[in-house]
N, C-alpha and C positions, 0 to 999 in steps of 0.2 A: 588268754589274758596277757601271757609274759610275750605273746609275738607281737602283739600290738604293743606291748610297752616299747619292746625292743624297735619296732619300726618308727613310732613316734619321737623316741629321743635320737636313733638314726638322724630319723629328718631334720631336728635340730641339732647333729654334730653329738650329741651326748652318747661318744661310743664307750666311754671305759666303765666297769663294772661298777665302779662307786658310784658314779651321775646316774646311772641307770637302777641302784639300789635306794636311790634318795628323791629320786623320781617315784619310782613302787612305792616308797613308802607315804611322798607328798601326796598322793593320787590311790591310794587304797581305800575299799570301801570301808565306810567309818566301822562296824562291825569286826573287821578285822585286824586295822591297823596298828592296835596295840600291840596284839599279839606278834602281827608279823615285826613291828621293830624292835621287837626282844631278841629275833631274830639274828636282828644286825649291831645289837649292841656287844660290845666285851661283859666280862664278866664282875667288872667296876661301876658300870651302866655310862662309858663313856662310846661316844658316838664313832669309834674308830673302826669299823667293821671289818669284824675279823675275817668276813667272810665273802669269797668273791662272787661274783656274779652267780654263776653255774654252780654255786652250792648254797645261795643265794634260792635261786630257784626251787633247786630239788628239795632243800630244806620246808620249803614251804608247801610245796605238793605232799608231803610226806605227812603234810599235817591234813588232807583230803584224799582220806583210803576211795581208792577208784578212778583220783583223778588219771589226766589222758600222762602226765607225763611219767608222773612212776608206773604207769601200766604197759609202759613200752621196752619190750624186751629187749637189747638189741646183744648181736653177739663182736666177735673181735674179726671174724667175717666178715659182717656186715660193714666196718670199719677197713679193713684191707679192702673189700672190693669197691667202696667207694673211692680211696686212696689209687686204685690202679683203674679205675676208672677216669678222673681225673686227669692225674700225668699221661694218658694218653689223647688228652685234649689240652689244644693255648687257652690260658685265660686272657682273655682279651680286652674288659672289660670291667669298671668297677665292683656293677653287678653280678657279676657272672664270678669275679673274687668274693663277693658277701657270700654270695648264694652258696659258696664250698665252703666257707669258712663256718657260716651259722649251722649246716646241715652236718660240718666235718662236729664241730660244739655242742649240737645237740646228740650225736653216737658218744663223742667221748666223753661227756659230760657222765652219762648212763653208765660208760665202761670204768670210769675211775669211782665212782662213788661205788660200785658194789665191786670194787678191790680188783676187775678183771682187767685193768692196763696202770701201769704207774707213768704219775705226772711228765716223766721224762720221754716216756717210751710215745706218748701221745703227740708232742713235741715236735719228736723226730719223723711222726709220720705225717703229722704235719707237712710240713715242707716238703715232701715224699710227693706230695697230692700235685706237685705243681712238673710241669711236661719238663723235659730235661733243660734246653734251651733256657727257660725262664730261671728255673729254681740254680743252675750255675750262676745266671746273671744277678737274683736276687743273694745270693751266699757271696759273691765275691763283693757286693756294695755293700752286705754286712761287713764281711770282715773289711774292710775297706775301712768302714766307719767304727772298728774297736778292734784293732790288730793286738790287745791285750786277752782276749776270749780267749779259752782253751779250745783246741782245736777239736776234742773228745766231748765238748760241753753240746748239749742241744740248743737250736736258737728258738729263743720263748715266741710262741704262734703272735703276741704282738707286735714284735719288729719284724717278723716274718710278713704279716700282712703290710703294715705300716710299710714296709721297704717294697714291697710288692705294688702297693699303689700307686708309691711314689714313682717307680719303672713305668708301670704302665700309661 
């Protein structure tokens, strides 16, 4: 269900995790959709959604003991070997950036919710994913474009990607 959501607001431009949360929720089956916008509300019941995408998700899997996506184990292996898999290949391609990024999102997503990688560490491996050549060129148009960034800070996988399309 969430890859087709995810593909559909794709094809119309709706990448960021709130258009994609208000989309789930415009398009939920009516059975559900209460439930699930309890979800996304604060604790005020104002519509600021405290909660991103990919916790967004798993939130709601969690509410269907057996679905496929809490039933997917993945380890921090599974994460590094895709990661060095990767940088040993150009991305060349829009697609071929989606395809790393939603596959890199869906391990980490798994590894930060049951506590076995922190938001930063995820981050940095990120950008890791990309062949040497590219990810120098994408890091120096970062800092290029915010020569205020600490140099010890991770660069968050949105401008990571965002700056990497834009290269390509």
């Amino acid at each position: 269900y969430f890859d087709d959501i995810i593909d559909f607001c794709d094809g119309f431009g709706l990448s960021d995790g709130l258009a994609r949360i208000k989309f789930t929720l415009k398009y939920a089956p009516f059975e559900s959709a209460d439930l699930w916008s309890h979800l996304a509300e604060s604790s005020n019941g104002d519509w600021d959604y405290q909660l991103s995408w990919p916790e967004f998700v798993v939130a709601i899997a969690r509410l269907y003991p057996g679905s496929r996506k809490m039933d997917q184990q993945y380890s921090r292996n599974d994460l590094y070997s895709l990661v060095d898999s990767r940088a040993r290949r150009e991305i060349c391609t829009e697609e071929e950036l989606m395809n790393y990024r939603l596959y890199f999102l869906d391990l980490a997503t798994f590894l930060w919710v049951s506590k076995q990688l922190e938001a930063d560490e995820l981050e940095d491996l990120y950008v890791q994913g990309f062949d040497k050549e590219f990810r120098r060129e994408i890091i120096r148009k970062m800092q290029r474009d915010d020569r205020r960034r600490h140099s010890d800070d991770p660069w968050p996988m949105e401008q990571v990607t965002y700056t990497a399309t834009r290269l390509l």
